[in-house]
SEDOMI-955772 format. One record per residue: residue in one letter; x, y, z of N, C-alpha, C, O in turn. Coordinates in steps of 0.05 Angstrom, whole numbers, plus 5000, padded with zeros to 4 digits. Atoms other than C-alpha are relative to their C-alpha. Layout:
N
AXYZXYZXYZXYZ;...
REM end
This chain:
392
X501749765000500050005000501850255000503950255012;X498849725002502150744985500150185030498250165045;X500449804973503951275048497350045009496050005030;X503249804997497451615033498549775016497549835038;X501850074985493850975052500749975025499150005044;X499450044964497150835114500250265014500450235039;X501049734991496351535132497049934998496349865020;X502350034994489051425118498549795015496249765024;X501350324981488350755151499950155032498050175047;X498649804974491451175211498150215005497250185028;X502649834999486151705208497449825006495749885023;X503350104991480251205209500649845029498949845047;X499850114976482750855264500250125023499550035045;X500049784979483751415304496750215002495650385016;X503449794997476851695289498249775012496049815024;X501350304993474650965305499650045036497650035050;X499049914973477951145374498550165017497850115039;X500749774984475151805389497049964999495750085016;X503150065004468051585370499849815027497949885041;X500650184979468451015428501349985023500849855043;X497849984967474351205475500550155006502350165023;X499549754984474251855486498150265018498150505018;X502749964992468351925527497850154994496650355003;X503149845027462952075474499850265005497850385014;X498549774996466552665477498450234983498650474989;X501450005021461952795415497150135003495850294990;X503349904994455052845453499650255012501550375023;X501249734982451253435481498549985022497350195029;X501550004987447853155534500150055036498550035054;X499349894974452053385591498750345009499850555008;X501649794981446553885626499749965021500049725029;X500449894977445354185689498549665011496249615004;X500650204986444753435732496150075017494850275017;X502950044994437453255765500650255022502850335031;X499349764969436653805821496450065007494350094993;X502749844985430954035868500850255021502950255034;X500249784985430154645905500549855037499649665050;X498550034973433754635972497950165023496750365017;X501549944979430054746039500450285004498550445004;X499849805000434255336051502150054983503949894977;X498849975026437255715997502550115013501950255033;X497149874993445155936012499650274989498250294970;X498049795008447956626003501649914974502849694972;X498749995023450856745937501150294987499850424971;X498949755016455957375918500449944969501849754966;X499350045020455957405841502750184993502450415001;X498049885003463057665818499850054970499349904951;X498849985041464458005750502250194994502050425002;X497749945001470858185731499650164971498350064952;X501149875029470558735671502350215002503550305021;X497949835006475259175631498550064977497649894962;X500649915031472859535574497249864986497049774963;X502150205007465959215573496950195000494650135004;X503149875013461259785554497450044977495450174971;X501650045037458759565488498049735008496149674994;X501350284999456258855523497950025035495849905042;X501649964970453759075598497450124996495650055011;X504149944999446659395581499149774998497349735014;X501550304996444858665567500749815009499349615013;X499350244976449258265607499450045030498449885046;X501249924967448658665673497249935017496449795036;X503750024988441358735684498649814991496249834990;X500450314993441057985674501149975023499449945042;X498950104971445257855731497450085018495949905025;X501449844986440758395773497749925001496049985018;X504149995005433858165747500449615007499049454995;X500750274992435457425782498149955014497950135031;X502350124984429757115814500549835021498749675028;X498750124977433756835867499349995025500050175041;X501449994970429556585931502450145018502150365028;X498249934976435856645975501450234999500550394982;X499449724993440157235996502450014974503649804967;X497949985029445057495930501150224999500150405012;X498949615007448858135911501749924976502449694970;X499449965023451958345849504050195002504250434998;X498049925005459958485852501050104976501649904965;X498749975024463058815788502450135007501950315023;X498049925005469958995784501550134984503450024973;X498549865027472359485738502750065005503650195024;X497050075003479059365720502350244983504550204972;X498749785008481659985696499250064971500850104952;X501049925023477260135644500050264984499250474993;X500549695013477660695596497850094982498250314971;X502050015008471160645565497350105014495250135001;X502249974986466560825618498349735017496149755029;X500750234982465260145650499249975023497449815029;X501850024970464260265723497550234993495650175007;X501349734997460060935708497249894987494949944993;X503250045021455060615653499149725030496849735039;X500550234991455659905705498050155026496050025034;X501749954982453060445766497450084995495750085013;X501649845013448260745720497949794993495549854994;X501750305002445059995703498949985030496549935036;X501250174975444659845775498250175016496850085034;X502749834990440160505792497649924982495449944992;X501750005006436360315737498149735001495949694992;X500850374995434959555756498649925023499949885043;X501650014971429959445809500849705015498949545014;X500050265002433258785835502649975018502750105039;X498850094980439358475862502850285010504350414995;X498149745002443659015900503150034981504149824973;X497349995002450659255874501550194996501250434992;X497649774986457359465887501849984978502849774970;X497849945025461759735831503150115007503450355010;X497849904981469159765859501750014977500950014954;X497050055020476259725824503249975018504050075039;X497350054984483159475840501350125002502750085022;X496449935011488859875814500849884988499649694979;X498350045009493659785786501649685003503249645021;X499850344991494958915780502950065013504450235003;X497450114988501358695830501349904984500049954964;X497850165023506758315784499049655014498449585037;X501650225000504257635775498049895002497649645006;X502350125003497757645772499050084973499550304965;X500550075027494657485701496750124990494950065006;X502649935015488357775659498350165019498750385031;X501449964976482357745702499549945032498250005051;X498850034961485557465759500050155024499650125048;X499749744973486758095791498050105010497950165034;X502249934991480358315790498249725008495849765014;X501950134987477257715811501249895030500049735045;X498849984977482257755868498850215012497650165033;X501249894978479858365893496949974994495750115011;X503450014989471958225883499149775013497049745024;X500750224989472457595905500050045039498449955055;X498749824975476157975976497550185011496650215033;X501849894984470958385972496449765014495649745037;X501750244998465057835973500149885029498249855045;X500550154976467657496029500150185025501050075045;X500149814983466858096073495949905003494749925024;X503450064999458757896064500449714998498949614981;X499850324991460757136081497849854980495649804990;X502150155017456756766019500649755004502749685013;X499750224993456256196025500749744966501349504964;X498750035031457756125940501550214984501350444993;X499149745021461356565888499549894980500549674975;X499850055024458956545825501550174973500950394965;X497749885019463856755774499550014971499549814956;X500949935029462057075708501150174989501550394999;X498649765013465357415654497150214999494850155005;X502149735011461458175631498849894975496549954966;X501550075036460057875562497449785006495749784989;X501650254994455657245595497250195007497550415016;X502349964999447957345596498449795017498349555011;X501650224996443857005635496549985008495150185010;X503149985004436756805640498950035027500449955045;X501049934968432756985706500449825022501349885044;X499550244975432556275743502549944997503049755012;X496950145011440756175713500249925030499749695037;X498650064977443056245788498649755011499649535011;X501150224980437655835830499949734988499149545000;X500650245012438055315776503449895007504149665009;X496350125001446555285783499449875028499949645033;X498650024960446055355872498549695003499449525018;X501550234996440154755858501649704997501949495010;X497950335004444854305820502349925017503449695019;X497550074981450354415869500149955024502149895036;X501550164984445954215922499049795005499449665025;X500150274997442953665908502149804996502149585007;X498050224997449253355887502250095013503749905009;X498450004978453953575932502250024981503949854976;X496949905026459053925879500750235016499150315033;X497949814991464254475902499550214977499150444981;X500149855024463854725834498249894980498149644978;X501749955019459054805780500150184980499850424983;X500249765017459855045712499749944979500349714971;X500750065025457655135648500750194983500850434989;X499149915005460155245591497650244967496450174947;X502449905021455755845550500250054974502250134961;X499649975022453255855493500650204982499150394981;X498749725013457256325444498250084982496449934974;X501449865025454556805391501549854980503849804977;X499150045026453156515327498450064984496249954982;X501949775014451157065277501349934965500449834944;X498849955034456257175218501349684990501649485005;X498250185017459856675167501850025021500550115040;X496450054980466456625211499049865032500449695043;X500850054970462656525281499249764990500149575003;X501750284997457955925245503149804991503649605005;X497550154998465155635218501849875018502649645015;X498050074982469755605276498850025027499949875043;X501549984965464955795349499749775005500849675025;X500950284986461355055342502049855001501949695019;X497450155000468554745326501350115026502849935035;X498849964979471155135390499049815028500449715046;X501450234978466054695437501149774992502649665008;X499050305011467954055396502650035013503049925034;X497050004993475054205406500649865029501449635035;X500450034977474554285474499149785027499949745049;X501450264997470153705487501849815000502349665019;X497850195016475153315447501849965019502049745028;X498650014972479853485503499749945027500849795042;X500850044966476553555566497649804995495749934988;X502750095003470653005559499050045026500250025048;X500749974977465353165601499849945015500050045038;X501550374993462952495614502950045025502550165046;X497650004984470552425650499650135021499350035043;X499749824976470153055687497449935025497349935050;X502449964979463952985718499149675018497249615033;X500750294986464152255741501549955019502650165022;X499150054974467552005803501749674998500149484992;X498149775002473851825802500350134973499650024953;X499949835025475252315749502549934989504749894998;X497449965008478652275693501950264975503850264959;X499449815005479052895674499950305020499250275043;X500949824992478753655693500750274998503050355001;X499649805012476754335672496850115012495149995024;X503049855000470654865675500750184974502350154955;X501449795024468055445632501250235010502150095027;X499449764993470556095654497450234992498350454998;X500849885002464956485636497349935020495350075026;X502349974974460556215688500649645011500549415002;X499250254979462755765750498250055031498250285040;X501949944975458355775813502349775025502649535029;X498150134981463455625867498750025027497150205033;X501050024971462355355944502550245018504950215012;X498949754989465655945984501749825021503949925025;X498550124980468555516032502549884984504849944990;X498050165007472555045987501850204983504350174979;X498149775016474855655947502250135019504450225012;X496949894978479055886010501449824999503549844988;X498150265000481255156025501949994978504349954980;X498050125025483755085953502050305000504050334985;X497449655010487455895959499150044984501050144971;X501249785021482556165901499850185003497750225015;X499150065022484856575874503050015005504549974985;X497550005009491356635890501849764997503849844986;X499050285010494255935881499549984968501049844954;X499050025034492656025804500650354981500350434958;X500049745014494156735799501950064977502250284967;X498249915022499356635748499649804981501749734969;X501650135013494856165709499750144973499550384970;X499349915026495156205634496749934995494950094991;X503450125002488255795627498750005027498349785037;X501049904977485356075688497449735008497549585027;X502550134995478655675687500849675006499949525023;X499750324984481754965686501750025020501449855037;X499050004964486955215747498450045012499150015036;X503249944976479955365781500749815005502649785020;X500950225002478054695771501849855007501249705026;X497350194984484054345788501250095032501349945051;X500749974970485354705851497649945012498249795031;X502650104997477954575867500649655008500149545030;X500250374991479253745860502949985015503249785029;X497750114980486753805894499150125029500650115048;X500749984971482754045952498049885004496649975021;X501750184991478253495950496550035001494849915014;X503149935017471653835910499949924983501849884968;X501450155021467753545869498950224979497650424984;X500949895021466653795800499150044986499949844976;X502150135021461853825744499950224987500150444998;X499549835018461954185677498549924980499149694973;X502150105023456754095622499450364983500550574987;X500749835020453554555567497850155009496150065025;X502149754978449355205587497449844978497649684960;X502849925015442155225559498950315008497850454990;X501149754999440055875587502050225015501650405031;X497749714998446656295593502149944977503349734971;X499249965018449456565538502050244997501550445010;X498349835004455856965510498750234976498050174953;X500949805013453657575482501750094988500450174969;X497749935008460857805455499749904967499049684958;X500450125024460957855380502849994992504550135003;X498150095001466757515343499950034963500349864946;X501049965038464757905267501549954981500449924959;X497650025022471557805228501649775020501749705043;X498150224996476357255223502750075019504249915031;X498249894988480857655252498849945035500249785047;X501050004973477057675325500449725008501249675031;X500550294981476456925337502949964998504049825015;X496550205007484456795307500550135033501150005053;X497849914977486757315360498649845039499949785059;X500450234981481256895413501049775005501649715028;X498350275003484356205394503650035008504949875022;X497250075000491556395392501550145021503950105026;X499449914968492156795457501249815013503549805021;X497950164976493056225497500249694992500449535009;X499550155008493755675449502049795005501849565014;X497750144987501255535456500149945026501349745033;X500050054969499955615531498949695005500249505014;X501050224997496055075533500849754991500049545001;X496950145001501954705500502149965013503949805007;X498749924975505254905560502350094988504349994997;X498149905023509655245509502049854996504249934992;X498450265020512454595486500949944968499149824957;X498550065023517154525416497549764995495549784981;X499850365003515753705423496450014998495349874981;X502550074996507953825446499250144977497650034963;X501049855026507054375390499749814973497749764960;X499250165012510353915348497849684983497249594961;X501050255005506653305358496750164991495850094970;X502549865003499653755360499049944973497349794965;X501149955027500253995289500649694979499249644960;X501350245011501953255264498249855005497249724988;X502850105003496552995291497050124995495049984993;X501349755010492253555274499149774961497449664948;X500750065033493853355204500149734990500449704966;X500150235009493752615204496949945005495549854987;X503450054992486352575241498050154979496750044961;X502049845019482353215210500849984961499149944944;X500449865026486753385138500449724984498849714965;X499250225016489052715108497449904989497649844966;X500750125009482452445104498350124969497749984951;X501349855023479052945051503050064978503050154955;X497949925029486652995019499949744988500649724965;X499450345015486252155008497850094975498550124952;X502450035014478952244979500350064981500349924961;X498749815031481052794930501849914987501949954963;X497350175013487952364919498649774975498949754951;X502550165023482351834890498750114977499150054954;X500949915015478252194861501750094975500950054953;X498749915020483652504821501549744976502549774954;X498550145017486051834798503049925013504149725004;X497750065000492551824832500849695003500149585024;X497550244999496651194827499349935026499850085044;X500050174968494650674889498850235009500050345028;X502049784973490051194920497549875009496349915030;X503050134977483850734926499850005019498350165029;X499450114979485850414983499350215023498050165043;X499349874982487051035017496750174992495150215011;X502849885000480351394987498549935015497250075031;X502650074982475950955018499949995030498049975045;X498650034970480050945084498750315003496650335016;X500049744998479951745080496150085002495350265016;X501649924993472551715069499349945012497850125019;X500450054981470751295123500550185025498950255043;X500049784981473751755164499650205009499350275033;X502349875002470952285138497850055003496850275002;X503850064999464152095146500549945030498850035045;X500649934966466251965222499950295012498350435025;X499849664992468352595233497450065000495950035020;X502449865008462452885198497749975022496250165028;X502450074994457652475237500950075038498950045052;X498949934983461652695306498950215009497750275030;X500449704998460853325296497150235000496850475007;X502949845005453053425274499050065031497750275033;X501750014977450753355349501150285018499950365037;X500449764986454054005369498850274979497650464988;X501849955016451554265303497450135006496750365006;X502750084992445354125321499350305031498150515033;X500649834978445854435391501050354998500650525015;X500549725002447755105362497950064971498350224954;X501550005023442055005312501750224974501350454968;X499249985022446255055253500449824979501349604985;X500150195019445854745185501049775005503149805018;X498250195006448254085179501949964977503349764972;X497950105031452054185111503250175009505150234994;X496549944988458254475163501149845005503549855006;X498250234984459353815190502949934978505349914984;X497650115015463453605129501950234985503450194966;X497649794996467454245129501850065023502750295026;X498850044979471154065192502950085003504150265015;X497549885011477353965163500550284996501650395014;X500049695003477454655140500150135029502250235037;X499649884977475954905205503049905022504350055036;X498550014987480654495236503850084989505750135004;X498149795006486554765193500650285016502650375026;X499549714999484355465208501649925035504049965038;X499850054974484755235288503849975006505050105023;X498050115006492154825263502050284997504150325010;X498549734999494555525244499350215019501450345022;X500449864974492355935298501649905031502250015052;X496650094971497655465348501650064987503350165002;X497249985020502755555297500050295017500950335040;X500449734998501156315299500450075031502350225036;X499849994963500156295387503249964997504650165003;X496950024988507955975387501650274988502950435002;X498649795010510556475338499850245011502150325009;X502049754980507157115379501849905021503250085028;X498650014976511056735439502950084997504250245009;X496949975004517456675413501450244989503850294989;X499049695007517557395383499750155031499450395033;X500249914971517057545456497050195002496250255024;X502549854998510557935441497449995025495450135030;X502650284972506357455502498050054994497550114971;X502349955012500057545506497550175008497950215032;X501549784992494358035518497849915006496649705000;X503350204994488158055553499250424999500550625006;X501449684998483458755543502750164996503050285017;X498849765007489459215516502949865025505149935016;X497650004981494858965577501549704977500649514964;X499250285017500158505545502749945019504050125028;X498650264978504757975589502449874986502349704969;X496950075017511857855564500849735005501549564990;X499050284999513157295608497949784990495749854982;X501850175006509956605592498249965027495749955024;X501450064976507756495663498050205010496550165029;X501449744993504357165667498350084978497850324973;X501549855030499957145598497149845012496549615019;X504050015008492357105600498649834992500149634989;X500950235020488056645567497050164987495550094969;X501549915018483157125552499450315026497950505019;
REM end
């Protein structure tokens, strides 16, 4: 047999793989676990960490505020040295919101070593526990949520006796570029962290969502949140992993009624989202980069280059066509079920490949950005060292 096919045999077997061993990594059915309303409802400070977030707070804010939350709640925002008007429009929401109180503060100027929104969720979190909650729920400014979001999170993390709770929301998907690469950013993700793993006992995985985590206030001291991951590149899975090395239980599934409001209109917006903290998450590894982008391109590109190798006729390419489309058609069929859950066409599934190129060049692009020493930015601040860059 020719390279090509054993490259394509290699692709189906590996899609063979991720379809049955990588804990149906594939499905959507990780939601908010069974839950009932708790006798008595806990205390819950909501934290929101914000920089430059005046274009998205008239409709993310006065969701927070307009919660329907039996038990006792307040509304933290932290403006992070905004030059936009962020705390002023954020005080200006909360006179006009008949609902959960709130306090609009700011840090200064970040200490050296603390990363993105770390800092600010260091000091609102500081401030919070001055009103002893008995949760923090942690949300970016761009997240929306629907009126019951909270009592439906504090419910699930009650009846099952989780530390943490989070989900991961669903992103805007408006333009050509968002329906392309947003539903491949969940897949991805998935692909990596399966949920199934995380959320089962013992785990064999672990991660959350960063745009909305409903933490137990107690175990967040135990574990040193936040400062034990203050120099966290992927902030949201150091949550989550301090969280289980202090002996909390975790759980991470797909939102249904909180949503990212943040628009991502040019190709340009999602590359510079993806490749922020891409390499990081390589742990800025040669060998891991390395291996990434070959398997990148033995799993997703090989199998649509065999098909076309056939099709075209080449010399000994059957073999590898039919290998390539088998694999293809896994993929494809992988991929409809998140599809699906951002009600979008199904004639994206078998443009994957494609996406997963664009994804393939966007690590390339993250290492290069490292090694020009450029690091990486979060809202306008940019982080030279590796240990001190952002993830968003």
């Amino acid at each position: 047999m020719s390279p090509l096919a054993w490259i394509a045999l290699t692709s189906l077997a590996a899609w063979l793989w991720l379809l049955l061993g990588q804990g149906l990594f594939w499905r959507t059915d990780q939601r908010l676990p069974r839950r009932t309303a708790p006798a008595h409802w806990p205390s819950v400070v909501v934290v929101v960490p914000a920089r430059d977030e005046a274009a998205v707070l008239p409709e993310s804010l006065p969701s927070l505020l307009r919660q329907t939350y039996p038990g006792r709640a307040a509304v933290v925002l932290v403006d992070d040295g905004s030059t936009d008007g962020t705390g002023e429009l954020a005080r200006k929401l909360g006179e006009q919101c008949d609902g959960l109180p709130l306090t609009v503060t700011s840090p200064g100027d970040p200490d050296p070593g603390w990363t993105g929104k770390l800092w600010a969720l260091r000091h609102g979190i500081a401030l919070a526990r001055t009103l002893r909650p008995d949760y923090l729920l942690l949300t970016d400014a761009d997240i929306a949520h629907e009126p019951d979001s909270l009592g439906e999170l504090v419910a699930a993390a009650r009846s099952n006796d989780l530390d943490l709770v989070s989900q991961m929301a669903r992103l805007r998907v408006a333009t050509g570029w968002e329906r392309l690469v947003v539903p491949a950013f969940v897949y991805f993700f998935a692909q990596l962290y399966p949920f199934r793993w995380i959320n089962r006992e013992p785990a064999r995985a672990t991660a959350a969502a960063g745009g909305c985590v409903l933490l137990r206030a107690e175990t967040a001291e135990r574990a040193g949140i936040p400062g034990s991951v203050r120099q966290a590149v992927i902030d949201d899975v150091a949550v989550a992993r301090a969280v289980r090395r202090a002996g909390g239980r975790v759980w991470l599934g797909l939102a249904e009624r909180v949503d990212s409001i943040r628009p991502y209109p040019r190709l340009a917006d999602l590359w510079r989202m993806v490749s922020r903290s891409a390499y990081a998450q390589l742990r800025h590894s040669p060998l891991l980069l390395a291996g990434t982008v070959a398997g990148l391109a033995v799993v997703y590109l090989a199998p649509p280059v065999a098909v076309y190798a056939a099709a075209a006729g080449v010399p000994g390419a059957a073999v590898a066509g039919w290998a390539g489309l088998a694999a293809w058609a896994v993929m494809t069929a992988t991929y409809v079920p998140v599809l699906r859950y951002y009600r979008q066409t199904l004639w994206l599934a078998p443009t994957l490949p494609f996406t997963a190129l664009l994804y393939l060049l966007m690590t390339v692009d993250s290492a290069v950005q490292h090694y020009r020493g450029r690091g990486a930015a979060w809202k306008g601040r940019t982080y030279s060292r590796p240990e001190a860059a952002p993830d968003r």
